[in-house]
Backbone as CSV, one residue per row, in Angstrom:
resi,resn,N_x,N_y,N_z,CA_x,CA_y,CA_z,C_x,C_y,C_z
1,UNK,82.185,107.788,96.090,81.691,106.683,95.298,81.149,107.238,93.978
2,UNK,81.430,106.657,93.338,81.166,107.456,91.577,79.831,106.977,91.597
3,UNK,79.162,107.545,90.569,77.198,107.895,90.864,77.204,107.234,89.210
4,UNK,77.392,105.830,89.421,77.188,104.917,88.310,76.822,103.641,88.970
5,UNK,75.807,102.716,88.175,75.736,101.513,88.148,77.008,100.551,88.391
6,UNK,78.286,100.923,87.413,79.704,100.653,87.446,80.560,100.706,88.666
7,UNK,80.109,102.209,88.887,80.493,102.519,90.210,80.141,101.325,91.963
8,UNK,78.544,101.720,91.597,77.968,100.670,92.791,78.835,99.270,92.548
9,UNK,79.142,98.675,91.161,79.443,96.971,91.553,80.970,97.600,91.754
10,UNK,82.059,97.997,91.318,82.799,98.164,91.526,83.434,98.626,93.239
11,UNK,82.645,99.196,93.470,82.486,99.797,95.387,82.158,98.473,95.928
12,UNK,81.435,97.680,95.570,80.894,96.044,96.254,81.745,95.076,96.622
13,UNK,82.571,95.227,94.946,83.916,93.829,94.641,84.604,94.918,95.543
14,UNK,85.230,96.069,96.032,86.247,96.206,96.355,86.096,95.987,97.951
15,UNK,84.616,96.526,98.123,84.348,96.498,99.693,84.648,94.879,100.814
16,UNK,84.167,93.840,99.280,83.957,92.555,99.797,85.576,92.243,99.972
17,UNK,86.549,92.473,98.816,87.550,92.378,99.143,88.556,92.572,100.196
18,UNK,88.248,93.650,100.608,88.989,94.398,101.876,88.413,93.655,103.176
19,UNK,86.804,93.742,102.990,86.435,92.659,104.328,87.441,91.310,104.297
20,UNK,87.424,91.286,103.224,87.900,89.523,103.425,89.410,89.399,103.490
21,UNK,90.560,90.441,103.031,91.421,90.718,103.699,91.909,90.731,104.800
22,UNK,90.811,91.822,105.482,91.024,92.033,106.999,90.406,91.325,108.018
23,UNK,89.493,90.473,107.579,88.977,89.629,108.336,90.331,88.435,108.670
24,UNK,90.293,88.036,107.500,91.475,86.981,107.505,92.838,87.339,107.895
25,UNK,93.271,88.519,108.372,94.302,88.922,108.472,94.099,88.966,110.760
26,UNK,92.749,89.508,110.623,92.390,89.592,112.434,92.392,88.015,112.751
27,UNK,91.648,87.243,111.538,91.826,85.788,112.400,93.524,85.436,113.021
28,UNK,94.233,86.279,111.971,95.524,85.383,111.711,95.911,86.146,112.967
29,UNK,95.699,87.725,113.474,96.467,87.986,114.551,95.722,87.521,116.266
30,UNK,94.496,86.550,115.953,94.397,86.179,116.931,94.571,84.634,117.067
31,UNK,94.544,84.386,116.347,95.746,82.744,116.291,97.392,83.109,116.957
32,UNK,97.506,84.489,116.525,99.032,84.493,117.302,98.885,85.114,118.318
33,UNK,98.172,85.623,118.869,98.178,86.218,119.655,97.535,85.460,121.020
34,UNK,97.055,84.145,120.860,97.240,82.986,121.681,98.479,82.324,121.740
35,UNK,99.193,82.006,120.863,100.356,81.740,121.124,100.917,80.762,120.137
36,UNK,100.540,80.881,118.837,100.333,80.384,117.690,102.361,80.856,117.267
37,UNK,103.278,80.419,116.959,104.144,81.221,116.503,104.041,81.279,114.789
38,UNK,104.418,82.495,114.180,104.369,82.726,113.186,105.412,81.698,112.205
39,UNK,106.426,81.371,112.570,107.692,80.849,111.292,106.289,79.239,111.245
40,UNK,106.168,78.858,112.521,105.528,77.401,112.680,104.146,77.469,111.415
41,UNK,103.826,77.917,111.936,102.303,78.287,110.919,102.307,78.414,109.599
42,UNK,103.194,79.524,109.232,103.612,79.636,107.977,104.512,79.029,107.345
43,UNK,105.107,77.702,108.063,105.896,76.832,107.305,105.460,75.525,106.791
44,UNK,103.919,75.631,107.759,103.130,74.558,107.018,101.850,74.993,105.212
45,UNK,101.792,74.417,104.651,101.108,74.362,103.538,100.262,75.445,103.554
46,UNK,99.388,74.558,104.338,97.790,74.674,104.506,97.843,76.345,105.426
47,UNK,99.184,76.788,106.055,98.529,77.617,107.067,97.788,79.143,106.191
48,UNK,98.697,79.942,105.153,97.436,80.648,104.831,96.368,80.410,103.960
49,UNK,96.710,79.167,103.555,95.073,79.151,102.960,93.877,78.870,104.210
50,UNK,94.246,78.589,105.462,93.405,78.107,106.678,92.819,79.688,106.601
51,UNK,93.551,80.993,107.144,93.315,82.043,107.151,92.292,82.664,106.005
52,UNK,92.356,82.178,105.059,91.895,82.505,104.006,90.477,82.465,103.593
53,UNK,90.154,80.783,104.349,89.252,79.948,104.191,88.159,80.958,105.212
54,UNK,89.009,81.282,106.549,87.881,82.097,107.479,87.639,83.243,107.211
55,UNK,88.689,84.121,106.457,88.322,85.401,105.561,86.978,85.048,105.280
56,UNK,87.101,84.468,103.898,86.073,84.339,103.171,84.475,83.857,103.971
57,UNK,84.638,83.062,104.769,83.875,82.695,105.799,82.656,83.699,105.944
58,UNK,83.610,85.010,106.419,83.552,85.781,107.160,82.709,86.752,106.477
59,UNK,83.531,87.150,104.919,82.979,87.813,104.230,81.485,87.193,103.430
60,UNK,81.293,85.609,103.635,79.949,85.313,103.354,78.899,86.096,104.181
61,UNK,79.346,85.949,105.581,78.084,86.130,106.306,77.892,87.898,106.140
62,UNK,78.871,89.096,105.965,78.853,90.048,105.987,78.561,90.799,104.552
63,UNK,79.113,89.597,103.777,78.514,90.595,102.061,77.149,90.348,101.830
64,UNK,76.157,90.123,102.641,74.657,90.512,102.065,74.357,91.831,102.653
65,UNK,74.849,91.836,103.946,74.825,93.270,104.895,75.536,94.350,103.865
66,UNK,76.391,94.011,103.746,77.065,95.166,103.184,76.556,95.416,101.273
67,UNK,76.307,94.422,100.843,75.715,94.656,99.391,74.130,95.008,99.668
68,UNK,73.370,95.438,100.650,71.845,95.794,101.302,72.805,97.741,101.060
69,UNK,73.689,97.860,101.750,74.318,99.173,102.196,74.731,99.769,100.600
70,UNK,75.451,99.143,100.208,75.916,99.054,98.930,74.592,99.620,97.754
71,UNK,73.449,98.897,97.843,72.590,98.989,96.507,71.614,100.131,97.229
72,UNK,71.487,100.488,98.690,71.133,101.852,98.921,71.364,103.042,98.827
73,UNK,72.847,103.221,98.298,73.444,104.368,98.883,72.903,105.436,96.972
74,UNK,72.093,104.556,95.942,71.914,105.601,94.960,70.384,106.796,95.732
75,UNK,70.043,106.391,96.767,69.057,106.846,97.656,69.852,108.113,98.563
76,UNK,70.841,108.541,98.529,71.559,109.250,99.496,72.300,110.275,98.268
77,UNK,72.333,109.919,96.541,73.180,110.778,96.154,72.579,112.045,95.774
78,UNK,73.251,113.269,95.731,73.017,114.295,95.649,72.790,114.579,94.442
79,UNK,74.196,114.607,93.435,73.795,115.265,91.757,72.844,114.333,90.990
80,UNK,73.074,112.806,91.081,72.343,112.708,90.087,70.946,111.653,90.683
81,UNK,70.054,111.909,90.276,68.842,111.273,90.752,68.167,110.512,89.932
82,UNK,67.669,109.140,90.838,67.106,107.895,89.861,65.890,107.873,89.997
């Protein structure tokens, strides 16, 4: 993680991103993995923005946790000190 202010928001937007990727991507493999078929789902409109919607969901409840982790870590760096 680069030992900048820049750095920290940049590590945040990317962290929140990826949560909300993979969040929305586990909802989607446990919708199929009940027995959801994929062509069906994805031939309607709404189906990945549904996925999308619980991403983000997801990443509400987890980006304060993780931006708490995020605005600590200038407390852990080595070269340069605040």
């Amino acid at each position: 993680m680069p030992e900048s202010m820049a750095g920290i928001v940049a590590t945040f937007v990317l962290s929140l991103l990826l949560l909300w990727a993979f969040s929305a991507g586990l909802f989607a493999a446990l919708y199929f993995w009940r027995g959801v078929t994929f062509a069906s789902f994805f031939g309607e409109s709404q189906g990945w923005r549904h996925f999308l919607w619980l991403g983000a969901k997801a990443a509400l409840v987890w980006g304060p946790i993780m931006l708490l982790v995020v605005i600590t870590a200038p407390s852990r760096w080595k070269e340069s000190v605040w």
